[in-house]
C-alpha positions as YAML, in Angstrom:
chain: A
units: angstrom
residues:
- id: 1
  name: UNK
  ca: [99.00, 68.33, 58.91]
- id: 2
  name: UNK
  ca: [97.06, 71.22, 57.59]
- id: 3
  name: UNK
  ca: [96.60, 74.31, 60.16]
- id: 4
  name: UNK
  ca: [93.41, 75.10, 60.85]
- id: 5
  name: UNK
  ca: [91.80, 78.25, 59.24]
- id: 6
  name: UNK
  ca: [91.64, 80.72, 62.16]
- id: 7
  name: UNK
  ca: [89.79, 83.54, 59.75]
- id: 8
  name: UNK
  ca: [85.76, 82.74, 61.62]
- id: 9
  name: UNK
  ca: [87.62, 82.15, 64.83]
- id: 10
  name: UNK
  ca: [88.51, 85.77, 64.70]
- id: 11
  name: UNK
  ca: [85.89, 87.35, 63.01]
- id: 12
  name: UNK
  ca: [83.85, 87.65, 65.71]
- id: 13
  name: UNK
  ca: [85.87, 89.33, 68.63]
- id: 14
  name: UNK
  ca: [86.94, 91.37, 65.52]
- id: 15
  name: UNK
  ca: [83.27, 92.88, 64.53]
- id: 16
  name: UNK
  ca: [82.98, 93.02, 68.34]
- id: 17
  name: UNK
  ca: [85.93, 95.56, 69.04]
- id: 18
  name: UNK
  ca: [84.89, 97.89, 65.57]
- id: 19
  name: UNK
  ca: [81.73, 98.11, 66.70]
- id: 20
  name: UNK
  ca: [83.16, 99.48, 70.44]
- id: 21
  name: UNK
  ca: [84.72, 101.96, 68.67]
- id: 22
  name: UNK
  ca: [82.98, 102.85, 65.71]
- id: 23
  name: UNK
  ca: [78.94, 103.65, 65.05]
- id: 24
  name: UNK
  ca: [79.41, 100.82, 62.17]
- id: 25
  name: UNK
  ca: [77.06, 101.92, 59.23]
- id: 26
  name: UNK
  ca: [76.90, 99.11, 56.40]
- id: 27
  name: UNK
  ca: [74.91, 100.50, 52.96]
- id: 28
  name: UNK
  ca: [74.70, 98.65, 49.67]
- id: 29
  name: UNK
  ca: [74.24, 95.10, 50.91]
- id: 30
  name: UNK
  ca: [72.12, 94.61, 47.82]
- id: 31
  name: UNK
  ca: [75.59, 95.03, 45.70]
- id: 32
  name: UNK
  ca: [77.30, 92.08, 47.37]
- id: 33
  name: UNK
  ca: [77.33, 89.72, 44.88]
- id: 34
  name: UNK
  ca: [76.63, 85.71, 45.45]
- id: 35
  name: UNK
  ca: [79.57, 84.53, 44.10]
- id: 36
  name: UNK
  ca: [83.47, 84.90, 45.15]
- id: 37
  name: UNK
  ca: [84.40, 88.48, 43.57]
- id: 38
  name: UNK
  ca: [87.25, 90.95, 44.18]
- id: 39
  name: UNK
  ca: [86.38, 94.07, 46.87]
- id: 40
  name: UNK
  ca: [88.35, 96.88, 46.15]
- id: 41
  name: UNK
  ca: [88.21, 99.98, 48.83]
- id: 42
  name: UNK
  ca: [89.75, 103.71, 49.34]
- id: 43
  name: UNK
  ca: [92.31, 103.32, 52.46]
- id: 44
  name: UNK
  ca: [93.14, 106.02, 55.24]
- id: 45
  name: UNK
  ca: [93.22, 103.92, 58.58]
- id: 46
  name: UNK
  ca: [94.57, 101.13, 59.95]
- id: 47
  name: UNK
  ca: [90.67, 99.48, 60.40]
- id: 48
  name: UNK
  ca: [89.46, 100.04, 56.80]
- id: 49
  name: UNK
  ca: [90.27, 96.47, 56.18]
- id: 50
  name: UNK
  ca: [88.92, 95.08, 59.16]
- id: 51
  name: UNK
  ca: [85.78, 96.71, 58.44]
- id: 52
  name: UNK
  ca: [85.17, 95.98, 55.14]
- id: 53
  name: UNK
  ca: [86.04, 92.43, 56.16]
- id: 54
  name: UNK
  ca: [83.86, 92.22, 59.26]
- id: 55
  name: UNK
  ca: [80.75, 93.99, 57.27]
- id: 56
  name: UNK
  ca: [81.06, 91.39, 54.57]
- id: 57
  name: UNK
  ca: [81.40, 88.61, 56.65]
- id: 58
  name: UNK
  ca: [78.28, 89.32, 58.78]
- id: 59
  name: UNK
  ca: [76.00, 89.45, 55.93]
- id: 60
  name: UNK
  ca: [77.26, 86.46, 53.76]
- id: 61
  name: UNK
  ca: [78.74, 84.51, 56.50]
- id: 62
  name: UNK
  ca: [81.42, 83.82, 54.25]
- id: 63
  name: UNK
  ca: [85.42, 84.78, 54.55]
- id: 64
  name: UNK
  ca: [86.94, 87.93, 52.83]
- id: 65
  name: UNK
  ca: [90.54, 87.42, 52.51]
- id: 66
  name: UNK
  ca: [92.54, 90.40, 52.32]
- id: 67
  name: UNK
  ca: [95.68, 91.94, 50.83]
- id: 68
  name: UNK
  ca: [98.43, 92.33, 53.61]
- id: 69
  name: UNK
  ca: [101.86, 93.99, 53.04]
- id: 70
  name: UNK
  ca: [104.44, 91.08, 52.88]
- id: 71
  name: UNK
  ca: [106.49, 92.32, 55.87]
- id: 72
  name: UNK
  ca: [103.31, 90.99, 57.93]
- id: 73
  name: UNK
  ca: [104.58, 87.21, 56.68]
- id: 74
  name: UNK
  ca: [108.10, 88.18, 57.50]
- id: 75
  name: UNK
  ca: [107.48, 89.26, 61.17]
- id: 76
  name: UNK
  ca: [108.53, 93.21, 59.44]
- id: 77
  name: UNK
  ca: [105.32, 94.44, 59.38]
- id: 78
  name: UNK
  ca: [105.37, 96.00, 62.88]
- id: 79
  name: UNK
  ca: [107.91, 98.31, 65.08]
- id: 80
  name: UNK
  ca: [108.66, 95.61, 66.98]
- id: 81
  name: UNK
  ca: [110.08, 92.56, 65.32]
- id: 82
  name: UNK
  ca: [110.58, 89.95, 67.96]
- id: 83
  name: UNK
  ca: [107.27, 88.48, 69.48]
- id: 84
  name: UNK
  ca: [104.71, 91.15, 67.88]
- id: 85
  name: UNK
  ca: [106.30, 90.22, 64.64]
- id: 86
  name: UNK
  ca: [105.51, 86.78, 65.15]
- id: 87
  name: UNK
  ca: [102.44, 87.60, 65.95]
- id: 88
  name: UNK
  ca: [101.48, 89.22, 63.05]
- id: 89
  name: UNK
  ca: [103.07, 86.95, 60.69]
- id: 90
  name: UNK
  ca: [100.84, 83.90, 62.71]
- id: 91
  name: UNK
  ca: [97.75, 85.69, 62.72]
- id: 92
  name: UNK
  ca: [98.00, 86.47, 59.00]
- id: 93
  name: UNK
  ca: [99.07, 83.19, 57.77]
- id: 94
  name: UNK
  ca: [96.32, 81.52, 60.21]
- id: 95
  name: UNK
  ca: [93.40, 83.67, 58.68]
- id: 96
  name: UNK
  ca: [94.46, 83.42, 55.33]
- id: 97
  name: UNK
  ca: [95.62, 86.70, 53.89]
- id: 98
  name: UNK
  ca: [97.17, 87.43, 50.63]
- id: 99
  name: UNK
  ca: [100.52, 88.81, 50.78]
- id: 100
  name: UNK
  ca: [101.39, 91.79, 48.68]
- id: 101
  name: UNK
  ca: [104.48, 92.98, 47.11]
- id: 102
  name: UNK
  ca: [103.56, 96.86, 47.72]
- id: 103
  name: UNK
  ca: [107.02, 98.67, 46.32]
- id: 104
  name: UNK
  ca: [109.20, 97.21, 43.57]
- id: 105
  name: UNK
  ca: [107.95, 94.11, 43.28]
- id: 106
  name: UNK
  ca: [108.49, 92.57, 40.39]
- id: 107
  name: UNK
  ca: [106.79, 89.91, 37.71]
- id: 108
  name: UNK
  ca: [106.78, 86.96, 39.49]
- id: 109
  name: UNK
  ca: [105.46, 88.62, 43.06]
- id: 110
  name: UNK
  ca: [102.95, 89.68, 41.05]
- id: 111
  name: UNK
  ca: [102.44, 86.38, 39.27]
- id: 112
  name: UNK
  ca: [102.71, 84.82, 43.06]
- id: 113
  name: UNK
  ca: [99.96, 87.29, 44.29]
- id: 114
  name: UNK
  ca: [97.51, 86.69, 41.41]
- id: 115
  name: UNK
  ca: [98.05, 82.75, 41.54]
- id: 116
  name: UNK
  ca: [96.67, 83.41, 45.31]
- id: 117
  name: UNK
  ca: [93.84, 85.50, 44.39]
- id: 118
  name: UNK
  ca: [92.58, 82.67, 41.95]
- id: 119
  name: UNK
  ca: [93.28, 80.11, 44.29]
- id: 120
  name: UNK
  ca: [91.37, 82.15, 47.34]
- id: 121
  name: UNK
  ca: [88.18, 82.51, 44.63]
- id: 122
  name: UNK
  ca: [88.40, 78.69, 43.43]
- id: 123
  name: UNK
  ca: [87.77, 78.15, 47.15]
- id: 124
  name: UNK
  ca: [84.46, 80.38, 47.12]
- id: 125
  name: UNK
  ca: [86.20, 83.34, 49.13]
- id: 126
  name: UNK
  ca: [85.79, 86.51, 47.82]
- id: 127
  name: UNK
  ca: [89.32, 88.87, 48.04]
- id: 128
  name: UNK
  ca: [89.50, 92.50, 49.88]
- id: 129
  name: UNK
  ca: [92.05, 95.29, 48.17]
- id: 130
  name: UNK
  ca: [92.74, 98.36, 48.70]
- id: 131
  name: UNK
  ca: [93.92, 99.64, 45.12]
- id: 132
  name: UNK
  ca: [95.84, 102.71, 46.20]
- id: 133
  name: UNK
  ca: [99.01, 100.60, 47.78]
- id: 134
  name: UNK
  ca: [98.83, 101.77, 50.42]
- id: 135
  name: UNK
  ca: [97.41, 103.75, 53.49]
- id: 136
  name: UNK
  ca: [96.89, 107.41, 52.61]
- id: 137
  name: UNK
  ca: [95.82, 110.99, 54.18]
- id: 138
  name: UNK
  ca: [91.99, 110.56, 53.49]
- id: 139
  name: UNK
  ca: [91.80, 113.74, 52.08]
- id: 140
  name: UNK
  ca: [91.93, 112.58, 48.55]
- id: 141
  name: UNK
  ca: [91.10, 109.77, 46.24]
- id: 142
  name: UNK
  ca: [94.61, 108.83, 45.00]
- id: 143
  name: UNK
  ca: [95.35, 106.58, 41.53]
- id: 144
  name: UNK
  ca: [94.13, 102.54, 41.58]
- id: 145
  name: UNK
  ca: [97.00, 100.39, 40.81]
- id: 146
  name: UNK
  ca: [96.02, 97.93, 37.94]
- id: 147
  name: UNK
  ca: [96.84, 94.75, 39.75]
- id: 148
  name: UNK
  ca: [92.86, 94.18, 41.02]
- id: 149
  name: UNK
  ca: [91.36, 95.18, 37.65]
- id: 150
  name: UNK
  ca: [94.26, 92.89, 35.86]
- id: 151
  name: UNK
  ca: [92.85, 89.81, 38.10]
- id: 152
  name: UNK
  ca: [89.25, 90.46, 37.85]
- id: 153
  name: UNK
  ca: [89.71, 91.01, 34.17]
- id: 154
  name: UNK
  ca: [91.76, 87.77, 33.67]
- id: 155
  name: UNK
  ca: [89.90, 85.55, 35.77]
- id: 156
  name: UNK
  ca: [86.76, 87.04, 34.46]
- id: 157
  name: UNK
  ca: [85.14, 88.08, 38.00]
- id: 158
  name: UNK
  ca: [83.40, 90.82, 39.58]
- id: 159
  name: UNK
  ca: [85.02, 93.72, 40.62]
- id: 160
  name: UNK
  ca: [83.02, 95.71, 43.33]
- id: 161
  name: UNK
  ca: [84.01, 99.20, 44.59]
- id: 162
  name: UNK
  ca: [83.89, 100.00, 48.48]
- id: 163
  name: UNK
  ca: [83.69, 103.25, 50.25]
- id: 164
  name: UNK
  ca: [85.20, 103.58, 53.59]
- id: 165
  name: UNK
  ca: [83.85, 106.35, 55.20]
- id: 166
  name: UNK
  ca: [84.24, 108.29, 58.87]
- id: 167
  name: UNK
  ca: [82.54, 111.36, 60.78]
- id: 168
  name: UNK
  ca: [84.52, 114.02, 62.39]
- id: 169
  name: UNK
  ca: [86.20, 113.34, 65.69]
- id: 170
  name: UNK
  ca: [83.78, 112.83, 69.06]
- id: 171
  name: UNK
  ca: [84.08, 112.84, 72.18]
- id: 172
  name: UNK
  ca: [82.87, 109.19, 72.64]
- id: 173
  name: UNK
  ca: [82.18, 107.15, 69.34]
- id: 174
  name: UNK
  ca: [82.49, 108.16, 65.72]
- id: 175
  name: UNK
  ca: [80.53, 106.88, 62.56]
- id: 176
  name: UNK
  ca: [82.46, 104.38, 60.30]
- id: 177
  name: UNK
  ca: [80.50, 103.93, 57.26]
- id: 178
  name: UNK
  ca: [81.32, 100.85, 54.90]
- id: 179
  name: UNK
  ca: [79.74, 101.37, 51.32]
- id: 180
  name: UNK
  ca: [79.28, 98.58, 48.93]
- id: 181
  name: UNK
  ca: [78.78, 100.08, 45.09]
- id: 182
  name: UNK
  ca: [77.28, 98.73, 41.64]
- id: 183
  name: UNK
  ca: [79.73, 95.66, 40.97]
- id: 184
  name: UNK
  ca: [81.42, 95.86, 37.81]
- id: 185
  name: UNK
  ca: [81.42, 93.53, 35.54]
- id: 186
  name: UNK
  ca: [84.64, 92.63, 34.18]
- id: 187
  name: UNK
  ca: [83.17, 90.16, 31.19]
- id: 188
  name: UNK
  ca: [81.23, 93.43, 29.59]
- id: 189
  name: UNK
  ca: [83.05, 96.71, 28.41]
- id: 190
  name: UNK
  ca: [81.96, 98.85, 25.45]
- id: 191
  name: UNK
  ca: [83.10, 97.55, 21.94]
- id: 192
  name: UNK
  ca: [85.75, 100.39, 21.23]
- id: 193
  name: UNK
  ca: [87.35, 99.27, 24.54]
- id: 194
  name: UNK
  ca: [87.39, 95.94, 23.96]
- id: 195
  name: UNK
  ca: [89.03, 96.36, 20.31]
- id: 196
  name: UNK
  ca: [91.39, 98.37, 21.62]
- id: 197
  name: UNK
  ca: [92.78, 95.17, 23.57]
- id: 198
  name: UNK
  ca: [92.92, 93.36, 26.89]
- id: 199
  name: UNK
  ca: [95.51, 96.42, 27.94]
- id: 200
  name: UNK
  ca: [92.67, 98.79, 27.27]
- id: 201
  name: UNK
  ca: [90.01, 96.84, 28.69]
- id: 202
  name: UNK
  ca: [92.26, 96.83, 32.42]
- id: 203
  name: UNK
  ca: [92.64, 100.28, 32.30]
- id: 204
  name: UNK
  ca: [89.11, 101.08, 31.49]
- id: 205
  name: UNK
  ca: [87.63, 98.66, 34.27]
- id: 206
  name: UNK
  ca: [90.51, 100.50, 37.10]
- id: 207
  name: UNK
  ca: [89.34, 103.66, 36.12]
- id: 208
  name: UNK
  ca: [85.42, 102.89, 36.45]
- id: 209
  name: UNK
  ca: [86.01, 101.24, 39.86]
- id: 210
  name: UNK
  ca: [88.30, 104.39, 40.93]
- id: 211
  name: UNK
  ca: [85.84, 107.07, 39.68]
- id: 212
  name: UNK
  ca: [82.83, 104.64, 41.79]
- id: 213
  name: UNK
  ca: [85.10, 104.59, 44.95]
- id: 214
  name: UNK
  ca: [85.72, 108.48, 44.65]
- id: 215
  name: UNK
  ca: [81.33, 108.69, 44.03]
- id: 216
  name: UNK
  ca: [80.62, 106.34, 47.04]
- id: 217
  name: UNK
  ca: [83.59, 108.55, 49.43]
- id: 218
  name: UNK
  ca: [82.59, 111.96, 47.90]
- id: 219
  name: UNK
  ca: [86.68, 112.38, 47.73]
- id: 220
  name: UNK
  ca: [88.55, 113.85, 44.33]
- id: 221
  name: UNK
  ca: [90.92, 111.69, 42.45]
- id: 222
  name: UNK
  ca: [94.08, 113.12, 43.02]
- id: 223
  name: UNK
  ca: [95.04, 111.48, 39.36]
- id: 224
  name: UNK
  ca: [98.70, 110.86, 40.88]
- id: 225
  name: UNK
  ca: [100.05, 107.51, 42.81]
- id: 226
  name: UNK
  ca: [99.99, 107.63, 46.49]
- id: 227
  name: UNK
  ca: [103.92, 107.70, 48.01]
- id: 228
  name: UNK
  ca: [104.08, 103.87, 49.99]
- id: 229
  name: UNK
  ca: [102.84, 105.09, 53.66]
- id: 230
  name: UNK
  ca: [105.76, 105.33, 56.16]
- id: 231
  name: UNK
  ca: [104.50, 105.72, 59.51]
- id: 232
  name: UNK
  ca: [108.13, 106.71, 60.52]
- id: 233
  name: UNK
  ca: [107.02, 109.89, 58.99]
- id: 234
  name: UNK
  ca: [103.05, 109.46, 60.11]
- id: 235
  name: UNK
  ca: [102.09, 111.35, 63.33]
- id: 236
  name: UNK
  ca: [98.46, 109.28, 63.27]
...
């Protein structure tokens, strides 16, 4: 027997909780397309996801499924590996996340993680990224891996940008502001692109959606790859 899909379960108590600790600001609902498409957002806390997710979600009524590390579906993804492991690993199997190969994967986990993607989109769910790998310092827009332009370019979907923004520290609450940009169509690049191959064409649809991210955040592209986060070494 099938498990149930816990993802609406949750969703609720989720948007609850971000919005006791965040001022949630949602802009650019008009970008959010109708059909399933491929979200892909800057990342520099542990909630981006949650919030992009939960902003989505309340204005479509529809699931986002997101990328998670693959350690989460190991029970690795947290300090503790006995029962908040397990944890983890249920509540990220039960809502329906995508696991992702984030350091030296190789061909097939990426051929495992795009067969998912499709799958999640054949299903009318739309797919939340964060293109930079992995968590970073905020302070700069660092360099969109490929793998979300690859998929949106192969399976011929949109690819919207998402800006995750905060305010300064406050005493009580601070402002989270989720961004939704221009989607991108994937099916529609200028001619010299497009003659210069499909290799081109992923490269020139990453870049667009990394220079909208870094428009919609107001952060500068770094132009270098973001180190995979280690909170051993994080003090945040």
């Amino acid at each position: 027997m099938e498990a149930r899909d816990l993802y609406h379960t949750f969703y609720r108590p989720t948007r609850v909780a971000l919005d006791l600790w965040y001022n949630r600001k949602v802009e650019g609902l008009e970008n959010i397309p109708d059909e399933p498409a491929i979200y892909v957002a800057n990342h520099s806390r542990v909630t981006d996801s949650f919030l992009m997710a939960a902003s989505f979600t309340e204005h479509t009524g529809k699931a986002m499924r997101l990328g998670a590390k693959k350690e989460y579906f190991t029970g690795e993804g947290v300090d503790n590996k006995g029962k908040l492991g397990r944890t983890s690993r249920w509540f990220v199997e039960r809502t329906g996340q995508i696991p992702v190969v984030r350091k030296n994967g190789t061909r097939d986990d990426f051929n495992d993680f795009h067969d998912a993607v499709r799958e999640t989109l054949s299903r009318g769910d739309s797919v939340g990224l964060h293109a930079e790998g992995t968590r970073t310092d905020g302070d700069k827009l660092y360099k969109f891996k490929v793998g979300a332009a690859q998929i949106a370019v192969k399976e011929s979907v949109l690819l919207v940008p998402v800006g995750i923004t905060f305010s300064e520290e406050i005493p009580l609450m601070r402002d989270a502001t989720v961004t939704f940009g221009e989607p991108i169509d994937t099916t529609s690049v200028p001619t010299r692109v497009r003659m210069m191959g499909n290799r081109a064409k992923v490269e020139y649809v990453n870049n667009l959606a990394e220079e909208r991210v870094a428009e919609i955040t107001g952060l500068g592209r770094a132009h270098v790859f973001a180190e995979i986060y280690d909170k051993g070494k994080s003090s945040s």
